[in-house]
C-alpha positions as CSV (number, residue, x, y, z in Angstrom):
1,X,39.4,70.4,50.4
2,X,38.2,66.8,48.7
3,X,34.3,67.1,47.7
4,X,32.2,65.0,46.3
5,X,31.9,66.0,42.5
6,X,28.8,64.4,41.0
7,X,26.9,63.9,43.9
8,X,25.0,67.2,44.5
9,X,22.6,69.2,42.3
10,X,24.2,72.5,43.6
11,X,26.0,74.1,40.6
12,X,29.9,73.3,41.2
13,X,32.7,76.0,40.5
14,X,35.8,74.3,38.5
15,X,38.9,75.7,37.8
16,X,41.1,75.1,34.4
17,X,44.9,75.7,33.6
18,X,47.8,75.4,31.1
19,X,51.3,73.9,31.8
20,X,54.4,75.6,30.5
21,X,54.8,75.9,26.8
22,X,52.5,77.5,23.7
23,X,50.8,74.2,22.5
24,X,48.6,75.2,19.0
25,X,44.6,75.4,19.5
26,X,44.8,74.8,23.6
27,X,41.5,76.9,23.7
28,X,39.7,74.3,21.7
29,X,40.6,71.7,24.9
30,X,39.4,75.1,26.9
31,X,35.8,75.8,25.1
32,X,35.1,71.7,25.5
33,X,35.6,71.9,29.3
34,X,33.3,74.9,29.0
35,X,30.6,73.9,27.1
36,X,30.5,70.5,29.3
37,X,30.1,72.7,32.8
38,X,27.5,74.9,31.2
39,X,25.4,71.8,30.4
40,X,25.6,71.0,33.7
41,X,24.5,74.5,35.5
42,X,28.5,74.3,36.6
43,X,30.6,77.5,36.5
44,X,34.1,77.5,34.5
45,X,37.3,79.7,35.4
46,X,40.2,79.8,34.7
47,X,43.3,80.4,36.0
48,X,46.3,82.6,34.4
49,X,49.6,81.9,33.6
50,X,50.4,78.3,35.4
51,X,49.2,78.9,38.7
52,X,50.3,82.4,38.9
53,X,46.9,84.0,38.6
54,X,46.5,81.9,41.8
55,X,49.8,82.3,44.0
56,X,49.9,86.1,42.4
57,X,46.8,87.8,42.3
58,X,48.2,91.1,42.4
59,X,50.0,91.0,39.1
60,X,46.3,90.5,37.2
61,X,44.0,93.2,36.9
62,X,41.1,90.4,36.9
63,X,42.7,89.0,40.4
64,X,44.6,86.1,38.2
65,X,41.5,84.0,37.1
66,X,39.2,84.3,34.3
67,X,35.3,83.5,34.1
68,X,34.7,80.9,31.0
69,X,31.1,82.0,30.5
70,X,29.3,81.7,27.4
71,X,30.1,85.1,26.1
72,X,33.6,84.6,25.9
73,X,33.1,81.5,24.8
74,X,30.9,82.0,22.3
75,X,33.6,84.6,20.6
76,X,37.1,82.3,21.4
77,X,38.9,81.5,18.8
78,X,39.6,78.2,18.9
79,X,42.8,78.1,16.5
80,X,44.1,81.4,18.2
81,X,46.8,82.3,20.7
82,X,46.1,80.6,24.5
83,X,43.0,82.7,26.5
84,X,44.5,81.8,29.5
85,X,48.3,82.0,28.7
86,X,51.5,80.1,29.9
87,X,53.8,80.2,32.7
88,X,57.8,79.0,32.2
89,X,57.4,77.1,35.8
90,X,53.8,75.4,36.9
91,X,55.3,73.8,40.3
92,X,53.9,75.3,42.9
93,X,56.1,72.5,45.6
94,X,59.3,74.8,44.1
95,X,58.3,78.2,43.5
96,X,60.9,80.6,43.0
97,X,61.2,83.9,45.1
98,X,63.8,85.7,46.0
99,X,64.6,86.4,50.1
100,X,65.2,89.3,51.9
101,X,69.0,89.4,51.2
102,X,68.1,89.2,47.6
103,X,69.1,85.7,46.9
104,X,67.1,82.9,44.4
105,X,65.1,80.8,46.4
106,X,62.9,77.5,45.8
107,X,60.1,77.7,48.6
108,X,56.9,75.4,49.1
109,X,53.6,77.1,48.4
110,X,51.9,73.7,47.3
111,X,49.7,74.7,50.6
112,X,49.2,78.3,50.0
113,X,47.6,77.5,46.4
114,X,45.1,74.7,48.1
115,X,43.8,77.5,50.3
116,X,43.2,79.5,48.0
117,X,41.5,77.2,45.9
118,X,39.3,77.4,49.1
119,X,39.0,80.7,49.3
120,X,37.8,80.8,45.9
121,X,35.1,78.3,46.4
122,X,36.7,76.3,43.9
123,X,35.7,72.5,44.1
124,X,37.8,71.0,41.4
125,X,41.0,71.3,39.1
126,X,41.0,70.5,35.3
127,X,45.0,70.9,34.1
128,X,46.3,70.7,31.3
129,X,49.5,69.2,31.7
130,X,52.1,67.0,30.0
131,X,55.3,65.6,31.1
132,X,56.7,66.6,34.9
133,X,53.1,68.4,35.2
134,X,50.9,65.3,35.8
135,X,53.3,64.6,38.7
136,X,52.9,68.0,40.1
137,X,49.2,67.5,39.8
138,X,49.3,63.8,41.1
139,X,51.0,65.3,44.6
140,X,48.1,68.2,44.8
141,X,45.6,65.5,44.5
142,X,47.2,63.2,47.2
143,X,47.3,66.6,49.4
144,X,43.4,66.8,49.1
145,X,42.6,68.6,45.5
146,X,40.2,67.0,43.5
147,X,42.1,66.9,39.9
148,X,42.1,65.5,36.5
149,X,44.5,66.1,34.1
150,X,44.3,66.5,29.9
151,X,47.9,64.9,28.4
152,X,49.3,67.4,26.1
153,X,52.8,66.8,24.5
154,X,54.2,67.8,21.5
155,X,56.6,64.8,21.3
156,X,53.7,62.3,22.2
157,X,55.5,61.0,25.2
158,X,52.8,60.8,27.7
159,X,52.4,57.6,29.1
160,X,48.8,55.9,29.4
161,X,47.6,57.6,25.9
162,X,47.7,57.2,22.4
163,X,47.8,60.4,21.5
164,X,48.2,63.6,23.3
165,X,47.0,66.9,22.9
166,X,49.3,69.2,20.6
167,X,51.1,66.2,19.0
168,X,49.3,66.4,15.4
169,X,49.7,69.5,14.7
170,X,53.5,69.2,15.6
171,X,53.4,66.4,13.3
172,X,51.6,68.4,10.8
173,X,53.9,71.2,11.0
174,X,57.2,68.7,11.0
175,X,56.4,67.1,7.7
176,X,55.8,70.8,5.9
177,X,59.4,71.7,7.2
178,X,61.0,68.4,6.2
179,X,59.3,68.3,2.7
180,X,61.2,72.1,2.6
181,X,64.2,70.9,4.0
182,X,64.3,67.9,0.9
183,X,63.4,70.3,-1.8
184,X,66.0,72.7,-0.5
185,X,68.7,69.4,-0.1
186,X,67.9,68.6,-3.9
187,X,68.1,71.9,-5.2
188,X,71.6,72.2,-3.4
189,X,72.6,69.0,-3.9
190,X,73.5,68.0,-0.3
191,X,72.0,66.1,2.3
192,X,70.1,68.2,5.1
193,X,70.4,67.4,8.4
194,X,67.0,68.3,10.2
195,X,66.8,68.0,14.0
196,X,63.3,67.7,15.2
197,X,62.2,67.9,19.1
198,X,62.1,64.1,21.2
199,X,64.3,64.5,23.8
200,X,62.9,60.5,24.9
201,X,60.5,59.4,22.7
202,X,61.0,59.3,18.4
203,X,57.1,59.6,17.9
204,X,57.3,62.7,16.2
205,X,60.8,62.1,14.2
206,X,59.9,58.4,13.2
207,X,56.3,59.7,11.9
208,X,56.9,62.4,10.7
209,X,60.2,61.2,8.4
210,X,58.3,58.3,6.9
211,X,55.8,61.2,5.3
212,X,58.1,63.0,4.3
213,X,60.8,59.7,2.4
214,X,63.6,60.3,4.4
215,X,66.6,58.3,4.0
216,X,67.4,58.4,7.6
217,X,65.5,58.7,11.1
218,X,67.4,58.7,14.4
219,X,65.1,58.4,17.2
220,X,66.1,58.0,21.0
221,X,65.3,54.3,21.2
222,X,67.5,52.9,18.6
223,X,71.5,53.9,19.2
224,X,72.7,54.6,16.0
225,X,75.7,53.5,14.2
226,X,77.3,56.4,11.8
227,X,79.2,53.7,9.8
228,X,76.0,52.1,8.7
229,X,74.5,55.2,8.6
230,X,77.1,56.6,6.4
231,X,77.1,52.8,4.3
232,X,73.2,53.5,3.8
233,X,73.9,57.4,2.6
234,X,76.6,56.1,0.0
235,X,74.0,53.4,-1.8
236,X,71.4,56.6,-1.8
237,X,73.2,59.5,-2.9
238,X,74.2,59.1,-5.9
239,X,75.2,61.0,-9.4
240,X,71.8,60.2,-10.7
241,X,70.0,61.5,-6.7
242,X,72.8,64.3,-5.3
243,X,71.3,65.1,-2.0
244,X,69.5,63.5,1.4
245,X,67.4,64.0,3.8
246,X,68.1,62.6,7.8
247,X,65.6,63.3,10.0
248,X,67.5,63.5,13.9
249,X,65.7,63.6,17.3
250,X,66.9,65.9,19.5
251,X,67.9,62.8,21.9
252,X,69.1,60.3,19.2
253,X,72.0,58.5,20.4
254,X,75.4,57.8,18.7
255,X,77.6,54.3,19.3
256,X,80.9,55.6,20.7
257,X,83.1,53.6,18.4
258,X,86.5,54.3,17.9
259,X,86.2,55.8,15.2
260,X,83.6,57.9,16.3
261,X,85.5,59.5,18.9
262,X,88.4,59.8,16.9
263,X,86.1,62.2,14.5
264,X,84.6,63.7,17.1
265,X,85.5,67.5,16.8
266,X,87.3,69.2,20.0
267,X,85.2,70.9,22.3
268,X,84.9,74.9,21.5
269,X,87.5,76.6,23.8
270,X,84.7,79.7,24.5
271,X,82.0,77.2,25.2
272,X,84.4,75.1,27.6
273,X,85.5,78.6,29.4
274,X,82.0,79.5,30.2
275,X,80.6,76.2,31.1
276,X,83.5,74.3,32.4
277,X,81.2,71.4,33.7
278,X,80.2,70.4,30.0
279,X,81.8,67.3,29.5
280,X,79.2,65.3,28.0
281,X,76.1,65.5,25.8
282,X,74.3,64.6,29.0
283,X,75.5,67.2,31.3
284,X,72.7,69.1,33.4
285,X,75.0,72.0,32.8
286,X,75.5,72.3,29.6
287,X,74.4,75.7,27.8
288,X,72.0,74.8,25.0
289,X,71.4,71.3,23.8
290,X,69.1,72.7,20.7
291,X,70.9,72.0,17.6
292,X,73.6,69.4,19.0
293,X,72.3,66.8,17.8
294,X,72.2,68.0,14.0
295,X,75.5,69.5,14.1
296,X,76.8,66.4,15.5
297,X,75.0,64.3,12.8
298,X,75.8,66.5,9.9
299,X,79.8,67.2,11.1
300,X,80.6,63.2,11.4
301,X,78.6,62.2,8.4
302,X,80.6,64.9,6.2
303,X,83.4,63.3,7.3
304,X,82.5,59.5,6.5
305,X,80.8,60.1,3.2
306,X,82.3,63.5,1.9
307,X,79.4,64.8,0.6
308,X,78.2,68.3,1.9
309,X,75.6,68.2,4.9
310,X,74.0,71.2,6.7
311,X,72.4,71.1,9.7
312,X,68.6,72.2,10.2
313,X,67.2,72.8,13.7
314,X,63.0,72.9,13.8
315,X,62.9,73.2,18.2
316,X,60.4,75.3,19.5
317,X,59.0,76.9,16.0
318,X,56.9,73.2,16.2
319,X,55.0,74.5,19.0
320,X,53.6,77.8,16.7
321,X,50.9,77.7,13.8
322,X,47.6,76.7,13.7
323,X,45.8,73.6,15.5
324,X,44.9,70.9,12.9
325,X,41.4,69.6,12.7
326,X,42.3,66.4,14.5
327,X,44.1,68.3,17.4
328,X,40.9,70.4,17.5
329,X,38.7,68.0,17.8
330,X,40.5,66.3,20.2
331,X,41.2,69.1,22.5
332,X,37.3,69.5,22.5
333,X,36.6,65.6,23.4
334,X,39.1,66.0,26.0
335,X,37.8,69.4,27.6
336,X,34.1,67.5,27.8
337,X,36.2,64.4,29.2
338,X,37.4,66.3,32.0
339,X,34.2,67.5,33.2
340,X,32.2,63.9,32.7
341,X,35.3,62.5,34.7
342,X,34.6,65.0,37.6
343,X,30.8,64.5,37.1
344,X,31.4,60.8,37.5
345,X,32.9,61.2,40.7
346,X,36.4,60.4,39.3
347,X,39.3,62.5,40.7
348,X,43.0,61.9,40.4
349,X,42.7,60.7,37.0
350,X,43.8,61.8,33.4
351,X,41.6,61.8,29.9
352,X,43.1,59.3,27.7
353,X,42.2,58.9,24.2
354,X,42.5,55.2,24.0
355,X,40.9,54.6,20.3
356,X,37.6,54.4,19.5
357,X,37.1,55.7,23.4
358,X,38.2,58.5,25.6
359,X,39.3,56.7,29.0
360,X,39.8,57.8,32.3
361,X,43.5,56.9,33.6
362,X,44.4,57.0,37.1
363,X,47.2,59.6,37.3
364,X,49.4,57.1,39.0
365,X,49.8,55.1,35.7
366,X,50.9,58.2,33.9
367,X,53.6,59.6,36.4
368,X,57.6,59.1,36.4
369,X,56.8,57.6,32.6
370,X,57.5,57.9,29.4
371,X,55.6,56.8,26.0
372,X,58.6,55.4,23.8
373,X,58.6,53.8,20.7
374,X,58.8,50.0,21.2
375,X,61.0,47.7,18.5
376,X,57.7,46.1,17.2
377,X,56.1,49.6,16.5
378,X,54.4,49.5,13.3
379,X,56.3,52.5,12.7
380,X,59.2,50.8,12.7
381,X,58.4,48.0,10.5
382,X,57.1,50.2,8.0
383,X,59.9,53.0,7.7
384,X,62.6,49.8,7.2
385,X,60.2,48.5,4.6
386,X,60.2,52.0,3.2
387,X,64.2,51.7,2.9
388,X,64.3,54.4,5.6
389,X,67.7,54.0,7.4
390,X,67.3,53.5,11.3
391,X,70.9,54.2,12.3
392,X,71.6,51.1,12.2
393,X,71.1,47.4,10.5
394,X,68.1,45.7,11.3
395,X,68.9,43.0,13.8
């Protein structure tokens, strides 16, 4: 399946895809990897829905891929919905089908979508992929594929990168909501609770609340405390400033003191009934984790400060809107990174904006990792300079 990309003049055939989840302006990343092959005589296509349009050609009028030539090209928008759309599952090692006594099951076609990559005369795999993705493209590539991967992420998480695709205009859109969300607290005189996605990594809470002057951020890395959370609140809301802003990540982290768990409210009886395993914020089998994290914050704080709080949940309406003109620019240096990578000869490897340069990263640095934000981030330092409450006192 391996060829040698780089090393022929014969016109090469590449293949491009999306991971799971809308990411704003992913057909700028697209039209860069398109106007790179065309330089080179190379055709683009590309491939619908995950790997669907590949495992399922039936479902696709087209046959499930999509010629990139310059006429579409020329006429994509690059700030509009995904050409190529998305799939809810890329993993083509756990592909779910159902058998022929019409039970759910996970079956291997990691071997059926490398042949027919072959059938297809396709020579080499641009993907763009974040999070459990490069690791699916890291095993194709060790099966024989010739890959290269473009880090998107909302939450900036990517290992190996500065800054992934999507995460500005996240960040972008985050800072609009919470300057809302702190006009609405003052005009209501309470403090809003705004939960904001980083289920690992605080890039976009941390960022994004220092823009926006808000009294609190509580990111995954740093365990917060609600007593000095709650101490903080007191000095800042005050007769002459009635209302707050705290800016939560949706995997921030409370210290279980005593007290803590003593205000803790009881577990909803209808939530226990229909998912009996939920016992902890962790639990793989909990419902829907989307708004815990604000509730929690904005129920315990009421409690400790007794001022009104309401809880504010931003999730997946981050991923919509338009694609800033960094993000656009970006996705275009990494679509043309791609395609110098695989003209270079490089495979197995991911585009990594590693400022002023774009880099290529061997997957295997990437995989099983995640970008956090480390206790000497400048970020840091400037948000407790700012008098920006961290959950906890600086140690």
């Amino acid at each position: 399946m391996s060829t040698d990309i780089g090393q022929s003049s014969s016109p090469k055939r590449i293949a491009i895809n999306v991971g799971a989840g809308f990411v704003p302006g992913i057909n700028a990343a697209v039209m860069g990897a398109a106007l790179a092959a065309g330089k080179l005589g190379w055709e683009l296509v590309g491939i619908r829905d995950g790997f669907d349009g590949l495992l399922h050609p039936e479902r696709y009028p087209d046959g499930g891929l999509l010629s990139l030539g310059p006429r579409l090209i020329d006429n994509l928008d690059p700030a509009g919905a995904g050409v190529l759309g998305q799939s809810s599952r890329v993993d083509p090692f756990h592909v779910r089908t159902v058998d022929a006594d019409g039970m759910v099951e996970e079956v291997d076609m990691s071997d059926a979508l490398l042949q027919r990559l072959k059938v297809e005369e396709i020579d080499a795999l641009i993907s763009v992929f974040g999070g459990q993705g490069l690791s699916i493209l890291y095993k194709l590539q060790r099966k024989g594929l010739n890959a290269v991967c473009i880090p998107r992420a909302i939450e900036n998480d990517v290992a190996a990168t500065l800054v992934s695709f999507g995460f500005n205009s996240a960040l972008s859109f985050t800072i609009e909501m919470l300057d809302k969300a702190r006009q609405s607290a003052q005009s209501a005189r309470k403090i809003a609770v705004v939960e904001v996605l980083g289920a690992q990594a605080g890039w976009l809470a941390l960022q994004a609340g220092i823009a926006a002057c808000a009294d609190a951020v509580l990111i995954p890395e740093i365990p917060c405390d609600l007593q000095a959370l709650a101490a903080s609140l007191k000095q800042r809301v005050t007769g002459r400033r009635p209302y707050g802003l705290v800016v939560v990540a949706e995997g921030a982290k409370l210290v279980e003191t005593a007290q803590a768990r003593a205000d803790k409210p009881a577990e909803h009886a209808l939530k226990a009934s229909l998912s009996p395993l939920a016992t902890g914020e962790a639990s793989e089998h909990v419902i829907q984790r989307s708004g815990q994290a604000a509730e929690t914050v904005a129920n315990r704080l009421q409690l400790l400060i007794a001022e009104e709080t309401f809880p504010l949940v931003l999730g997946p309406w981050t991923r919509g809107g338009v694609a800033t003109a960094v993000d656009r620019q970006l996705g275009l240096a990494y679509g043309a990174g791609a395609i110098r990578a695989l003209n270079a000869g490089n495979s197995g490897v991911m585009v990594a904006f590693v400022p002023p340069d774009i880099k290529f990263v061997p997957l295997a640095q990437a995989i099983n990792k995640v970008r956090t934000v480390p206790a000497d981030s400048e970020f840091i330092q400037t948000a407790r300079s700012l008098g920006i409450c961290l959950g906890r006192e600086q140690s």
